[in-house]
Each structure stands twice: as structure tokens, then as C-alpha cells.
TORKOL-4160 file (C-alpha; in steps of 0.2 Angstrom, whole numbers, padded with zeros to 4 digits, m for minus):
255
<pt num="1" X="0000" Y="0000" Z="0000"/>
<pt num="2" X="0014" Y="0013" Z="0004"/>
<pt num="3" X="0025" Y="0007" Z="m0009"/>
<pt num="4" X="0012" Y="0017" Z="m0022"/>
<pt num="5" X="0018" Y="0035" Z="m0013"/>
<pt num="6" X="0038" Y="0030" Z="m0016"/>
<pt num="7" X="0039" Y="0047" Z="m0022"/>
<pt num="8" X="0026" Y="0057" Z="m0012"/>
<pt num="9" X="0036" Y="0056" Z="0006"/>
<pt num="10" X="0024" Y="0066" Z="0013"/>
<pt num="11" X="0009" Y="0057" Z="0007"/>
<pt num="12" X="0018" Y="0041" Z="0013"/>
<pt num="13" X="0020" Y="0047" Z="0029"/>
<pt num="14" X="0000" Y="0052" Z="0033"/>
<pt num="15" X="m0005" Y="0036" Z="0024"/>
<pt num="16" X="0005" Y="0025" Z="0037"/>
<pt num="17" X="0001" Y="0037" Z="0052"/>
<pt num="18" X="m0020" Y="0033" Z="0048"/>
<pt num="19" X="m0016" Y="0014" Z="0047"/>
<pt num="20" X="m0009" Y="0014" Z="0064"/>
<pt num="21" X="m0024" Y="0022" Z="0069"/>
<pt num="22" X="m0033" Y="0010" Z="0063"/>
<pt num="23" X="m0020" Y="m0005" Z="0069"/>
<pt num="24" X="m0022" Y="0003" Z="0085"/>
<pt num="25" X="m0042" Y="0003" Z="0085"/>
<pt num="26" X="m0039" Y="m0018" Z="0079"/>
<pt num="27" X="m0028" Y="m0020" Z="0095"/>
<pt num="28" X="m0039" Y="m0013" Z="0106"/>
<pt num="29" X="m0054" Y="m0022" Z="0101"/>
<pt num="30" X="m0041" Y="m0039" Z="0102"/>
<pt num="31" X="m0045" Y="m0041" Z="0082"/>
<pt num="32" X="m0026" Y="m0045" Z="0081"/>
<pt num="33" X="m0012" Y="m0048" Z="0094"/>
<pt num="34" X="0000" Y="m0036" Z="0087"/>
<pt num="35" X="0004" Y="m0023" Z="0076"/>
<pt num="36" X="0011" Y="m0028" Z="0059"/>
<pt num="37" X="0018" Y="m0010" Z="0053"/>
<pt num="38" X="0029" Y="m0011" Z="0068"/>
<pt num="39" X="0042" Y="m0012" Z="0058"/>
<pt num="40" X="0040" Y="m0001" Z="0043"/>
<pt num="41" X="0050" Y="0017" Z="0047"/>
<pt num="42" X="0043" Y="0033" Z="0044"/>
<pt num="43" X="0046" Y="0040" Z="0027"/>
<pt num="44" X="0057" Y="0056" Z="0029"/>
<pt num="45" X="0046" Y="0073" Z="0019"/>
<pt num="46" X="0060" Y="0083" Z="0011"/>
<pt num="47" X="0060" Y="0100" Z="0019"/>
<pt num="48" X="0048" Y="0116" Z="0013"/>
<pt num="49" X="0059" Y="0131" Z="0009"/>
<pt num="50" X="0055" Y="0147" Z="0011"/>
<pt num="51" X="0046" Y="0158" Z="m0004"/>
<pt num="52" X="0062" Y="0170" Z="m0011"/>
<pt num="53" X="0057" Y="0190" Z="m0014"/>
<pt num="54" X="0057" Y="0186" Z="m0033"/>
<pt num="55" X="0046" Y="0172" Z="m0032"/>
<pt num="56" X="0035" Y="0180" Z="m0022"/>
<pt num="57" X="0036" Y="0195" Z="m0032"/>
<pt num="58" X="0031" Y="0185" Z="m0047"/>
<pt num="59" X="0017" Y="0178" Z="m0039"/>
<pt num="60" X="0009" Y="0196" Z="m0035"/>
<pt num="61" X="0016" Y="0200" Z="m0054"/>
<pt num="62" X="0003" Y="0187" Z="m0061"/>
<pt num="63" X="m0009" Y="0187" Z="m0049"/>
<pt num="64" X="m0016" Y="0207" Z="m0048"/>
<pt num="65" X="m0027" Y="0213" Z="m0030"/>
<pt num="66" X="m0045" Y="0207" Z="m0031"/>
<pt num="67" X="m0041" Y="0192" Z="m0037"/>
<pt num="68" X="m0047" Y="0177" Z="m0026"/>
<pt num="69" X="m0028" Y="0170" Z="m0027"/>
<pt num="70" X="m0019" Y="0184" Z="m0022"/>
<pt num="71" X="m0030" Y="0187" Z="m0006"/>
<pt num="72" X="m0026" Y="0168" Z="m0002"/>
<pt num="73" X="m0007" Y="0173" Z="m0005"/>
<pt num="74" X="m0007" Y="0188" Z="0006"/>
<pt num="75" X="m0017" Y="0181" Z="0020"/>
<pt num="76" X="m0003" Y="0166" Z="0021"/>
<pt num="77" X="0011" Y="0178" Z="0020"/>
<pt num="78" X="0006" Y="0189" Z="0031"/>
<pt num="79" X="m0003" Y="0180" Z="0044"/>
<pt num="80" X="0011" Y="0166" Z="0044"/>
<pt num="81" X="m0004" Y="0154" Z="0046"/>
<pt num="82" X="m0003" Y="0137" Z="0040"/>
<pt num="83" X="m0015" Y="0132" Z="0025"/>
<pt num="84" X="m0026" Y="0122" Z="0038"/>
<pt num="85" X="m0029" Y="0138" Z="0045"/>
<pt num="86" X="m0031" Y="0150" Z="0032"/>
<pt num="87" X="m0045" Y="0142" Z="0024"/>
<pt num="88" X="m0056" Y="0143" Z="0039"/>
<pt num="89" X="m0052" Y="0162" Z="0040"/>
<pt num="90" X="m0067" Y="0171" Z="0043"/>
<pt num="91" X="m0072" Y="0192" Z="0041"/>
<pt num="92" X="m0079" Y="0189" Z="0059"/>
<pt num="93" X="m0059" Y="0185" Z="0064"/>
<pt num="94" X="m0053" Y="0201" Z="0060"/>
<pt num="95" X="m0056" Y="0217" Z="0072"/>
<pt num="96" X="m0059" Y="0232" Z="0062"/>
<pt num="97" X="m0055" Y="0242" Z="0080"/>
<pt num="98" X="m0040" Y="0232" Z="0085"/>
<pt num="99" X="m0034" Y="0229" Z="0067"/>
<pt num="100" X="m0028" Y="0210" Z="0071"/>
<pt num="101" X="m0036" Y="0194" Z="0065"/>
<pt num="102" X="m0040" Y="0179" Z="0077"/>
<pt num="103" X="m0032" Y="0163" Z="0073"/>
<pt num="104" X="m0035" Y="0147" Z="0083"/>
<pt num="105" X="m0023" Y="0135" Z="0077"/>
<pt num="106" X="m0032" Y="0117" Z="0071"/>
<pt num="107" X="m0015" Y="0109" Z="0073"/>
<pt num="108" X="m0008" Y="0115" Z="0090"/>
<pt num="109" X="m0024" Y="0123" Z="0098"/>
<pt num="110" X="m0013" Y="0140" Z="0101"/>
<pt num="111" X="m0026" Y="0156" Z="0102"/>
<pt num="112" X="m0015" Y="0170" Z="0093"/>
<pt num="113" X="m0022" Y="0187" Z="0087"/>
<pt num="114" X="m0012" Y="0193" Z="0071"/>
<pt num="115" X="m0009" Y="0212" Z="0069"/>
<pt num="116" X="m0014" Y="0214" Z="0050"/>
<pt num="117" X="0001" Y="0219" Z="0037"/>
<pt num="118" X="0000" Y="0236" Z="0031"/>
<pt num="119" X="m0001" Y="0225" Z="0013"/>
<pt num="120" X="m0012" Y="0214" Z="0017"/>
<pt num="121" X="m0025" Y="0226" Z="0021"/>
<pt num="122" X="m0029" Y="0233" Z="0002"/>
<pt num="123" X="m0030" Y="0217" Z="m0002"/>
<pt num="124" X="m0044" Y="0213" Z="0012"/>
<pt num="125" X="m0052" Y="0229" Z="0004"/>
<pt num="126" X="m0053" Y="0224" Z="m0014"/>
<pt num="127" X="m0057" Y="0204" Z="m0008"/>
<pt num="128" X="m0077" Y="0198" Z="m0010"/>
<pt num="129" X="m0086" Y="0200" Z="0005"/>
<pt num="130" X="m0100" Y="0188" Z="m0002"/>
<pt num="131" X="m0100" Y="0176" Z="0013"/>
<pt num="132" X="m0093" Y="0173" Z="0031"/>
<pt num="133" X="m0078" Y="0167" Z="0024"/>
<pt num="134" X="m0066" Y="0175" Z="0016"/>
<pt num="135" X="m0061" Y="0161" Z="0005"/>
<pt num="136" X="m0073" Y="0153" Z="m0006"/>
<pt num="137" X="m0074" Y="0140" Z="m0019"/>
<pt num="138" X="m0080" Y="0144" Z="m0035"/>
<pt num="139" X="m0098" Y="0138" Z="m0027"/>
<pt num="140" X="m0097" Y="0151" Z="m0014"/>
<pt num="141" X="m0093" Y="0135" Z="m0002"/>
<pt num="142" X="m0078" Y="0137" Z="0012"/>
<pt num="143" X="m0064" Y="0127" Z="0005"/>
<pt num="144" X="m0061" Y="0112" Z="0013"/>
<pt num="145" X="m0039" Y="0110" Z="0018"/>
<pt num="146" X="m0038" Y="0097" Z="0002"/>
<pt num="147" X="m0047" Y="0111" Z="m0009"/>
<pt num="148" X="m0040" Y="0123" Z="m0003"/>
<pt num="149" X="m0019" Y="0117" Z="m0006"/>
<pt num="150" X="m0026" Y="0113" Z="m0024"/>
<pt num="151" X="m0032" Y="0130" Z="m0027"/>
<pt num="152" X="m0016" Y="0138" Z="m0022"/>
<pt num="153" X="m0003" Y="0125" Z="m0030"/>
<pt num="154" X="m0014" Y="0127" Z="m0046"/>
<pt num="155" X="m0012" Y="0147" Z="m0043"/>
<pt num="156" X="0007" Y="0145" Z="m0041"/>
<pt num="157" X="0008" Y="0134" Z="m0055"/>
<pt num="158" X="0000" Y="0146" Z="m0067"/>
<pt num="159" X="0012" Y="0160" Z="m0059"/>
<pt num="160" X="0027" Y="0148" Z="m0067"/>
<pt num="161" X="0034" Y="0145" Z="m0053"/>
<pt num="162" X="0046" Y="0130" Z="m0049"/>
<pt num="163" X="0036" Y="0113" Z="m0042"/>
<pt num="164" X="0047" Y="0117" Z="m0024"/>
<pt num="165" X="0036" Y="0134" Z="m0022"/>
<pt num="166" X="0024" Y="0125" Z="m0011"/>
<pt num="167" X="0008" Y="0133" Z="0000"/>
<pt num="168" X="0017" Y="0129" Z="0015"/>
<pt num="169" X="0033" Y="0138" Z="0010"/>
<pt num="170" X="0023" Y="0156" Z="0012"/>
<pt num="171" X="0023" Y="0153" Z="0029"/>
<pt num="172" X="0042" Y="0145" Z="0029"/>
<pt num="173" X="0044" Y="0165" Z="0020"/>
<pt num="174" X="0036" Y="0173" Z="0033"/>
<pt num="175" X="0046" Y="0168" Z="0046"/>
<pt num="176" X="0062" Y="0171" Z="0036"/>
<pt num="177" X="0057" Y="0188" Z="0033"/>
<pt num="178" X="0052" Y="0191" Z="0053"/>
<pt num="179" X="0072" Y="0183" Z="0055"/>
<pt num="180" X="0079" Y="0193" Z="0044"/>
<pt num="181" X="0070" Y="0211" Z="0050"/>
<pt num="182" X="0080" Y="0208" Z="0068"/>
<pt num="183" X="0064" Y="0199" Z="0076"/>
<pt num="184" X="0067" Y="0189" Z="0091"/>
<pt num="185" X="0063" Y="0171" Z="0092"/>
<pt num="186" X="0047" Y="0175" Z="0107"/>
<pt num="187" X="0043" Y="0187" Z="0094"/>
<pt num="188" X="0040" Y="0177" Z="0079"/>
<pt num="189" X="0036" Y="0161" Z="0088"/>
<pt num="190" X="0019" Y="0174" Z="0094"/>
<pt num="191" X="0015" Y="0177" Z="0076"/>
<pt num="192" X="0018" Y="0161" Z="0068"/>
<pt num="193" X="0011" Y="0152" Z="0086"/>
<pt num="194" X="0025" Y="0138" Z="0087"/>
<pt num="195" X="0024" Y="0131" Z="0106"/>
<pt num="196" X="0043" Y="0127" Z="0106"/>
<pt num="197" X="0058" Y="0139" Z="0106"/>
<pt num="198" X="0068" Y="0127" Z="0095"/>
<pt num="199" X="0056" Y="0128" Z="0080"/>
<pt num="200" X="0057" Y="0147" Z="0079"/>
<pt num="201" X="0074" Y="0148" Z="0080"/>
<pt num="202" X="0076" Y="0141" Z="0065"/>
<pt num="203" X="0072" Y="0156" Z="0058"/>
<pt num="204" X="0082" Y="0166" Z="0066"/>
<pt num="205" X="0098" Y="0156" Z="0066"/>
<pt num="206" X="0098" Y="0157" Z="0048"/>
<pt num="207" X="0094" Y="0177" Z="0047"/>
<pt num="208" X="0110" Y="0178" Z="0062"/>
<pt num="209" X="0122" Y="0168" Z="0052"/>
<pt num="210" X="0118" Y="0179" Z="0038"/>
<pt num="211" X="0118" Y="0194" Z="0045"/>
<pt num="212" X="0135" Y="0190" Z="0056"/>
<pt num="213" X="0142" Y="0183" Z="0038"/>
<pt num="214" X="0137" Y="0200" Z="0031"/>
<pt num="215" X="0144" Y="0210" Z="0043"/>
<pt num="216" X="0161" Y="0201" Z="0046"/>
<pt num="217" X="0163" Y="0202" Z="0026"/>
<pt num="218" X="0160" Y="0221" Z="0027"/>
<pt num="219" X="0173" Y="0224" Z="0042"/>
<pt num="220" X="0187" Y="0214" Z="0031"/>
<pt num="221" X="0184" Y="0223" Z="0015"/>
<pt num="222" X="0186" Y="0240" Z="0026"/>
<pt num="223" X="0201" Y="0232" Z="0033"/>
<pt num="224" X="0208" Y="0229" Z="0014"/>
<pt num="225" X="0202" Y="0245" Z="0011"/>
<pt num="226" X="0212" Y="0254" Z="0026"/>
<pt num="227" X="0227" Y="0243" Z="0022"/>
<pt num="228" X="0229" Y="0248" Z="0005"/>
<pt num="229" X="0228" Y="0267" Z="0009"/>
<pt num="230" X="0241" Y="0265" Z="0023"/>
<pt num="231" X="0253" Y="0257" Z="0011"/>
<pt num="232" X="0268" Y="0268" Z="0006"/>
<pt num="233" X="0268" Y="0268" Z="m0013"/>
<pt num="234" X="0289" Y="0266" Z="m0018"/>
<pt num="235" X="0288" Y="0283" Z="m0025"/>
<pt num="236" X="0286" Y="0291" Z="m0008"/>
<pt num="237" X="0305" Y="0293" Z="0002"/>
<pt num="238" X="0313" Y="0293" Z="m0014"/>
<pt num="239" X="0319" Y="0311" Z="m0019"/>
<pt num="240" X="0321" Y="0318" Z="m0037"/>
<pt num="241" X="0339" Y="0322" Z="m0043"/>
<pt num="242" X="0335" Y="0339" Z="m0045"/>
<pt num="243" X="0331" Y="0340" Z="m0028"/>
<pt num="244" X="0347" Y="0332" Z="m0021"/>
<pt num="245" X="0354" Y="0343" Z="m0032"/>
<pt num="246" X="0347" Y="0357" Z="m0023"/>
<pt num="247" X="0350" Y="0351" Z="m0005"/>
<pt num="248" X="0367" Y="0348" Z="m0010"/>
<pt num="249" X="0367" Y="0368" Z="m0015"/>
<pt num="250" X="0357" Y="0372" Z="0000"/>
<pt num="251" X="0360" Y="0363" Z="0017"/>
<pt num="252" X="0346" Y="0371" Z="0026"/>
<pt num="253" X="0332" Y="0365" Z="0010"/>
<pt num="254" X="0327" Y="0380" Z="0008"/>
<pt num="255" X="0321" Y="0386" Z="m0011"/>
């Protein structure tokens, strides 16, 4: 049965994690003595990376405000949400007075309230408000998590972006880009909601090293810079004949 997702990790992985519910649920009820995929090892998922400024760039490029793709876009990014999340957004989440939007995360639980991007708001404006939720199918149905991550990889497809551009990875982006604008790891971890230090200093480990790499590269080309002006070219020290001519004239070097 797994041996059909060989090349889908991911899809391996939840596949085997809902047989062992159900292995489990055969234990219990003593309909077998022992669980046969006690052997089978978890399938490793290749890592999510994060969206880069150009690909995101030409998301927004082909995918204008108003458009039910770009909204999706921009509510991921700018939430930091996961797509389990995002799709359950509703205009009731988001406080006009204290401009933030409410998020209660289906995976972990976490209660979070998300101050709204200054761009994510014209994109809110110019958005459909033809239901309770924000995002709709084409039926003017909420979106159900498998819908919706078929919506947005046919979107990012139709941007020409590469097949590693996943929905997912606007989230991985948003944290890079939290990192990389000197927040701390408390600070993201309340935006994006992680429950463990660890996951969210991910992100800012690799903004540090980057900005320390940046930095130390900058203080050695100054260095070669200094170095090079303080150099004494061959020519200095070195007097013209016509004036040890003169000196030889004048002792005292005066003209």
C-alpha cells in the first residue's frame, strides 16, 4: 500500500500514520495480537523552503489585487498561518478596531491574534465579501484544507513558478522575513504560534548567520580597504635628482 507514494514522502508518511490508527483501534478491540507496521519506518518529507522575494514577487506579478488567489497569497504571508488555518479564515476573525485577526490553530490549539500587514490590508479591501468566509470556492462554499492546497498550488503553477514553491513555503517565508528584520525568536514564535523555542529559532539562526556573515565580510573589505591606503607607494621617500641637487646647494632645503 505505501509502496504506491515512493515518491510522495509526505503522502507516505499520513498514509501510514492513519493505518496505525486503525492497527491501533484492531488491538484494542483484540481483532489482532500485534501490530504488523511495527516495523515499517517513517518516510522522511523533504523540507519546505522558504518563498524567495522574486518568487513572491512574481506571484503578486501574475496574480493582480482582487483576485481570489492573491487574497489567499497575502493572508498566508502575512498571517504566517498554516493552509489548515487560512482556509477557515473568517471576516468575523478580524477586528476592524483592533486591526488583528484571530487565529485558533487546528493543529496545536494556540489562540494567537495577528496584527494585519499594512499590505495585506488593500488586499482585504478589494477581496469579495460575499460570505462569512473569506475564502470561497467557485460555489461560494468554504474550502475544505484538500481544496484549498489545490487551489493555491494550481495558482502558483499558473504563476510559473518552480514545483518546490509550495503553499506551505509562504509561511516558511514569513518567518524568514520576521528573522531577517532583527525579530526575536518570542517574537515570531507569537506570530507564527510555534509552542517550542527550537522551532522558531530556525528562523532566526539562519537570518544571524547571515547577518554576522554579512557583517564580518563588510569589516574585512574596510580592513583591505584601510590597508591599502596606509601602504607607502615606492615613490614616496625617494627624492628627485633635481632635488638632491638642490640640497646639495642648500643645506638648510630652503628654495
Amino acid at each position: 500500500m505505501l509502496a504506491a507514494y515512493d515518491k510522495r514522502p509526505a503522502s507516505k508518511l499520513d498514509t501510514l500514520k492513519k493505518l496505525r490508527i486503525l492497527i491501533k483501534h484492531a488491538m484494542k478491540k483484540k481483532w489482532i495480537g500485534a501490530d504488523p507496521s511495527s516495523g515499517i519506518r517513517r518516510a522522511k518529507g523533504g523540507e519546505v523552503r522558504a518563498w524567495t522575494d522574486d518568487e513572491i514577487r512574481q506571484y503578486e506579478n501574475r496574480w493582480q489585487i482582487g483576485t481570489k488567489q492573491r487574497t489567499a497569497f497575502a493572508l498566508m504571508l502575512f498571517t504566517g498561518q498554516r493552509r489548515s488555518d487560512v482556509h477557515r479564515m473568517t471576516w468575523r476573525d478580524i477586528g476592524p478596531k483592533t486591526g488583528r485577526i484571530k487565529v485558533i490553530q487546528q493543529k496545536t490549539g494556540v489562540k494567537i491574534q495577528v496584527p494585519l500587514h499594512r499590505d495585506l490590508l488593500p488586499v482585504l479591501e478589494k477581496a469579495r465579501h460575499n460570505h462569512v468566509s473569506i475564502l470561497v470556492t467557485e460555489w461560494g462554499k468554504p474550502f475544505t484544507v484538500d481544496g484549498f492546497s489545490g487551489f493555491m498550488r494550481d495558482a502558483i503553477r499558473a504563476a510559473g513558478l518552480p514545483l518546490d514553491c509550495q503553499p506551505h513555503g509562504l509561511r516558511k517565508a514569513a518567518g524568514r522575513r520576521l528573522a531577517e528584520a532583527g525579530c526575536t525568536t518570542k517574537q515570531i514564535m507569537a506570530v507564527l504560534g510555534h509552542k517550542s523555542l527550537a522551532e522558531a529559532e530556525r528562523y532566526t539562526k539562519e537570518a544571524d548567520q547571515i547577518r554576522l556573515a554579512t557583517d564580518a565580510m563588510s569589516r574585512l573589505e574596510e580592513q583591505t580597504a584601510n590597508g591599502a591606503a596606509q601602504t607607502v607607494p615606492s615613490s614616496l621617500g625617494k627624492r628627485r635628482k633635481d632635488q638632491e641637487i638642490q640640497c646639495d646647494r642648500d643645506p638648510a632645503g630652503a628654495p
